[in-house]
N, C-alpha and C positions, 0 to 999 in steps of 0.2 A: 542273382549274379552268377556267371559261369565260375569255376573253382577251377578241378583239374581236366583240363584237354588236352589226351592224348598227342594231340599237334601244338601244342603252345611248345615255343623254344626257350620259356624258363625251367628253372630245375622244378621238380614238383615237391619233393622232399629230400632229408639229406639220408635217406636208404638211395633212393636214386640215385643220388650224388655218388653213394659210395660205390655202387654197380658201376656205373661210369667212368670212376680213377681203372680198371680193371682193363678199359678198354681204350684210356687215352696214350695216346705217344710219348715215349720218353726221353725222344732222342728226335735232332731236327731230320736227319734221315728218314725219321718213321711218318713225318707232321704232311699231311696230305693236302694242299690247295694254299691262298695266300700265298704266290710265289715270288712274288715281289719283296711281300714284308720276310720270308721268309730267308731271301737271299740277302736282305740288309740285315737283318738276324746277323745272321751266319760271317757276312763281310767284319759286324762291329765284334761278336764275341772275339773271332780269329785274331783282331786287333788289340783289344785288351788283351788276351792272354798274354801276346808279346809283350807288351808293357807293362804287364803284370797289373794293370787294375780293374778298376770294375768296370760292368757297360754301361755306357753312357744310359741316363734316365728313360724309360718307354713310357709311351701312352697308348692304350690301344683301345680303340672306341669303333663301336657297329651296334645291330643288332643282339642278343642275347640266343645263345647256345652255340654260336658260332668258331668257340676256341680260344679265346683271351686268356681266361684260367687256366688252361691247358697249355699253353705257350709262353706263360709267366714259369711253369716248371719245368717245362723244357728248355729255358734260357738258364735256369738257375742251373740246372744237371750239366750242362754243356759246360757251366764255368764250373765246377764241380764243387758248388756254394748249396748253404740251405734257404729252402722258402719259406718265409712268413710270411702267413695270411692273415689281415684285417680288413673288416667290411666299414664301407663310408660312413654307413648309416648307423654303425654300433658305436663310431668312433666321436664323441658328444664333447669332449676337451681334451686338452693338448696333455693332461697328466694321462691317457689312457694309452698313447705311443710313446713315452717317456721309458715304461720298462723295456718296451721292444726296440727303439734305437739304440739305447745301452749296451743290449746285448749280442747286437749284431756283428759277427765274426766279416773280416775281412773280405769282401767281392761276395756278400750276403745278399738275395735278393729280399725286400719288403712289399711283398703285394697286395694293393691298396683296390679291392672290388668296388665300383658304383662312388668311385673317387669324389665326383660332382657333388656328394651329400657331405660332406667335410663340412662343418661350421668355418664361416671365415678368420677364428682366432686359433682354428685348429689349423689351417691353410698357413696360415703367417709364422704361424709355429714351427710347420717344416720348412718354408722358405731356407734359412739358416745350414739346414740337415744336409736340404739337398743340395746346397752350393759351396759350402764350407766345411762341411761332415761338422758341424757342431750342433751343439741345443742349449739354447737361453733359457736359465729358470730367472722370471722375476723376483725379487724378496724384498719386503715391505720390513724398512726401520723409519717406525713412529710416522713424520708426516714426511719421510723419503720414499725412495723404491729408488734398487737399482735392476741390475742382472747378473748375472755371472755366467758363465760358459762353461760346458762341457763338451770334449771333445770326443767324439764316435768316430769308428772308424769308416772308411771308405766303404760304401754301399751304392744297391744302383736298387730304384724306386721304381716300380710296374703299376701306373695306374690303368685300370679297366673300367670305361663306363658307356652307358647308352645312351646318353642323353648327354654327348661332346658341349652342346652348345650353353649349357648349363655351367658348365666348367669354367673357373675364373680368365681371365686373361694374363693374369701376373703367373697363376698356376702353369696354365698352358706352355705359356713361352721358354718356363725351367723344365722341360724334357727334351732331348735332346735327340729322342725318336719316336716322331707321333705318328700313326697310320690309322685307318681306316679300317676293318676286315669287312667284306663284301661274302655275299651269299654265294655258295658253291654249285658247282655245274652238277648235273645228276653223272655225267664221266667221276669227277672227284667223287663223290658219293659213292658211288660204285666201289671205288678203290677201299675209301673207308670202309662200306659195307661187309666186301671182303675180307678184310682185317676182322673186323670185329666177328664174324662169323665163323672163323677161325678160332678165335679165343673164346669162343662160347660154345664152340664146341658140336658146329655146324660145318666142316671141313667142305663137305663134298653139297654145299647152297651151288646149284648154279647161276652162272652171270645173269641170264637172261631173266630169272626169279626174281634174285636181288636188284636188276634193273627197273622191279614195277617198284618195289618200297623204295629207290632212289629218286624215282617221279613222284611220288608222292612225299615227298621228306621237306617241302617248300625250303629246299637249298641249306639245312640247318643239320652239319652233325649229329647234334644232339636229339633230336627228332628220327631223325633217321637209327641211329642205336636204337632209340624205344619202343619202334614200330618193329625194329626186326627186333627185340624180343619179345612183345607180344604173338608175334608171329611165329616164335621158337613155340610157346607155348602150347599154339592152337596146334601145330603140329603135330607135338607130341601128344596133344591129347585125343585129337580125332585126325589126324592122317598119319600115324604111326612113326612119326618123325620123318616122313619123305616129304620135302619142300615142292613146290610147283607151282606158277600161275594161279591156278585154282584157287590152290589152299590159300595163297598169299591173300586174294581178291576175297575168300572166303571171311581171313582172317581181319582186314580189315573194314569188311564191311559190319561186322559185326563191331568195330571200335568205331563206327560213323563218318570214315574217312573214306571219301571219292577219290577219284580219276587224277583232279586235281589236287589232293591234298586240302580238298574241304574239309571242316565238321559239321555239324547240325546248326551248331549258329554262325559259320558264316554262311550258310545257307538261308536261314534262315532274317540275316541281314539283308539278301541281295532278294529274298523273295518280298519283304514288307514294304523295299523300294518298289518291286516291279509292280506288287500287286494293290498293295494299299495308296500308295503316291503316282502309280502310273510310271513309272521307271524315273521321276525325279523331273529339275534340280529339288531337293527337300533338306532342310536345315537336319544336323546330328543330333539336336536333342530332341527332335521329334520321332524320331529314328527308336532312341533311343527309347523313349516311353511308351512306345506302341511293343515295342520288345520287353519289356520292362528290365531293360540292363541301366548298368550304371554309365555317363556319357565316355567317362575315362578309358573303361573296360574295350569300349569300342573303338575310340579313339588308337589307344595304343596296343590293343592286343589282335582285333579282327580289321579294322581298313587295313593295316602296313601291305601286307600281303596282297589282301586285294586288289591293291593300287597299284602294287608291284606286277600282277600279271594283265591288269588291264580289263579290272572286271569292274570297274569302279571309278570314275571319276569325282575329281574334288574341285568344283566350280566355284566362284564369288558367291553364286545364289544358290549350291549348297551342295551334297551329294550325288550324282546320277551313275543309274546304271548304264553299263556300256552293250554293243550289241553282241562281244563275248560273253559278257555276265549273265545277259536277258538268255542267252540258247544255253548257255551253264544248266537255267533251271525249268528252259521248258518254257520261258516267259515268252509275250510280243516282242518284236526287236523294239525299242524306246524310240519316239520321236524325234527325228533331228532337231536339234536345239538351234536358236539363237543365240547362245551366251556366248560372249567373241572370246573368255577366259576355258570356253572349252572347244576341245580340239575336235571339230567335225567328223575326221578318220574312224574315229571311236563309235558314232552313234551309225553313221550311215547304212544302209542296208546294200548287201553284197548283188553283185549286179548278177 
């Protein structure tokens, strides 16, 4: 099974992680792309401040490395609150956010990563918190049970997850600002790019350099940081720290990453359809065992992408290569299909 790729937009470790707070925004001034979400950001803090309370509850749901976490402390800093961070998945019963609502000082934000994994008695447990600012502890006398309440103060909850549709519907409906983030233009990229090569102490990257590791960053912040510092790397160590085209193409061909922002397995994805299945339609677990990846791995880590730029279609009767996929790798262009669930445009050959 694949492990760390350089192109995946999860974190790989939390050394990663930590290199990354160095380079994330602190302020909505500094927050690059999401302009949308960012101007309703900016409408609700402006609002509470006036009223003096907290912002209304967020939910921010997308893909992973695209700035959630990054945006949970740059709301907190804006209302000039601290961030707490808990992950869904660590959080196993309702006694394990009982020290943290306690001690939440006034307009606190509570950032809740990968929220969807909450057990549902851990779920019913904040209901309360987040509409009342209180917390029920149950307490058992003999064959009663009652509750009693405690009151916390006003807080405002930042849940972040990838997998929205997972998310209860009772949950959902108590935040009071839910968005979407969407993947970023290689222009945003750029902008980021330049930030961050700045503070790492690449002053004088040209645009035009930073513009190839922007096309290749498949629209992910976070991707895009790790490729330009792999590529700090290679600089300094065989082209004398002078950046260029070259070096950059040098550099990442040697991390396995194409034109596209491929790796070797998604390459190697799009070649087992062209080659071994004839460009498809072909079910994913067969996919899979001719790879010998796990079907999950493929599922959510190598199609997303693929589907997104059009290298791949996903039929009723199962996978197929498209006829940008097939010239990706050098394959025949794939057979116009029959399947009326796939879109002809895709397979046809260019006149």
């Amino acid at each position: 099974m694949a492990t760390e790729r350089i192109i995946s937009a999860a974190a790989q470790s939390p050394e990663e992680e930590q290199q990354n707070w160095s380079l994330r925004p602190t302020r909505l001034e500094e927050y690059v792309g999401q302009q949308d979400l960012v101007e309703r950001i900016r409408i609700a803090v402006a609002a509470a401040r006036l009223r003096g309370e907290p912002v209304e509850h967020v939910l921010l749901h997308g893909p992973p490395g695209l700035g959630k976490t990054t945006l949970a402390h740059v709301i907190a800093a804006e209302m000039g609150a601290v961030a707490h961070v808990a992950s869904g998945a660590a959080v196993t019963k309702a006694s394990d956010l009982v020290g943290t609502l306690t001690r939440l000082n006034h307009g606190d934000v509570l950032f809740i990563d990968e929220i969807h994994r909450l057990p549902p008695a851990v779920e019913e447990f904040i209901y309360p918190a987040m509409e009342d600012f209180r917390v029920d502890f149950p307490q058992e006398r003999g064959n009663f049970s009652e509750a009693w309440s405690v009151s916390i103060k006003p807080f405002t909850l930042i849940g972040a997850t990838t997998r929205a549709g997972l998310l209860s519907s009772p949950m959902r409906s108590r935040f009071g600002i839910a968005h979407h983030l969407k993947h970023y233009s290689v222009e945003e990229l750029l902008t980021i790019l330049g930030r961050s090569a700045r503070l790492l102490g690449m002053p004088g990257a040209p645009p035009a350099s930073l513009g190839v590791i922007a096309e290749r960053s498949r629209g992910t912040p976070r991707v895009a940081n790790r490729l330009l510092r792999r590529v700090r790397d290679y600089a300094q160590v065989r082209a004398g720290g002078a950046l260029s085209s070259t070096v950059i193409d040098e550099a990442l061909a040697l991390e396995g990453v194409d034109g596209q922002g491929l790796d070797e397995l998604d390459r190697s994805y799009l070649r087992v359809i062209a080659r071994t299945y004839q460009g498809g339609p072909v079910g994913l677990e067969a996919v899979a065992a001719t790879l010998n990846e796990d079907v999950g791995t493929l599922e959510d880590v190598v199609e997303p992408f693929l589907l997104q730029i059009g290298f791949v279609a996903r039929t009723r009767r199962g996978r197929m290569l498209t006829r940008a996929g097939a010239a990706h790798i050098g394959a025949p262009p794939p057979v116009i299909t029959r399947d009326p669930s796939a879109d002809p445009a895709l397979f046809a050959s260019e006149e």
